[in-house]
N, C-alpha and C positions, 0 to 999 in steps of 0.2 A: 485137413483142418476145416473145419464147418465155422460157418459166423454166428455170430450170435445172434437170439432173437432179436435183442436192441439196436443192433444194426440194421437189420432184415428193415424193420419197425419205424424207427428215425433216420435212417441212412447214416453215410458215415460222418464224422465230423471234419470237416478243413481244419486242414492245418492251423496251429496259431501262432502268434510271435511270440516271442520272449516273454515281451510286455503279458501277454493274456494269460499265461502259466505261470507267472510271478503274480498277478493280480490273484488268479485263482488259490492259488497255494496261501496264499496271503488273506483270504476271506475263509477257506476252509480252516485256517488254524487260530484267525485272532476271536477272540471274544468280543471286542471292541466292534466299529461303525467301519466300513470301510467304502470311501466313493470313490468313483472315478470321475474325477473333472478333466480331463481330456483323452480322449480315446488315443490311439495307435502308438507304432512304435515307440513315438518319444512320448510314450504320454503321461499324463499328472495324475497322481492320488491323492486324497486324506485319509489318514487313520486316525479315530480320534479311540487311541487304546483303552479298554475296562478294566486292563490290571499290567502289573510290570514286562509279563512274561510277553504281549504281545508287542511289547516295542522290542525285547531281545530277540524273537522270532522275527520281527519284522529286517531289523538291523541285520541277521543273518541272509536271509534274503537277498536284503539290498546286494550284500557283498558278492551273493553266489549269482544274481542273475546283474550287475553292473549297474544299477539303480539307486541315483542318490539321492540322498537321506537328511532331509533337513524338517526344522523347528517350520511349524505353519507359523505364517507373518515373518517369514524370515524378510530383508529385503531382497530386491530384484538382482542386482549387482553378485548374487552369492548363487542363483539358479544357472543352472548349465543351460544351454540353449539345444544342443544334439546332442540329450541323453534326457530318459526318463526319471521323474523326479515323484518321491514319495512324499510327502508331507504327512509328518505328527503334531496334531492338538494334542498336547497333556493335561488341559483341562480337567479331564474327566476322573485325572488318577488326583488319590486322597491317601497324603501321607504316604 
């Protein structure tokens, strides 16, 4: 089995966490804004979704890689402390 030139190229990639493949899976499918405010494994996001379908994509996610799922401005009291946490603005959805 031969490697590929993109290998050869940019070498290979390290491993990532959980976090960086839910992250990633998560910006390749929403339409919407996606940030990360806190890097590593427990780390934070926004998504501030452009249409329904990427909070239901998102929601799925959540569930498949352990990652909870709250309202941005939720209070503090409601945030896990060792586990990664998604936040959605729904701001942006109209109607």
């Amino acid at each position: 089995m031969q490697p590929s030139r993109r290998a050869f190229l940019l070498g290979r990639r390290p491993p990532g966490t959980p976090w960086d493949a839910f992250r990633r899976r998560l910006e390749r499918t929403a339409q919407g804004r996606v940030d990360e405010l806190e890097p590593g494994p427990n780390g934070r996001a926004l998504l501030q979704p452009a249409r329904r379908e990427d909070v239901r994509h998102a929601r799925a996610l959540c569930q498949e890689y352990g990652v909870a799922l709250l309202l941005h401005g939720a209070d503090g009291a409601h945030v896990p402390a060792l586990r990664p946490v998604l936040y959605v603005d729904p701001s942006l959805l109209v109607g």
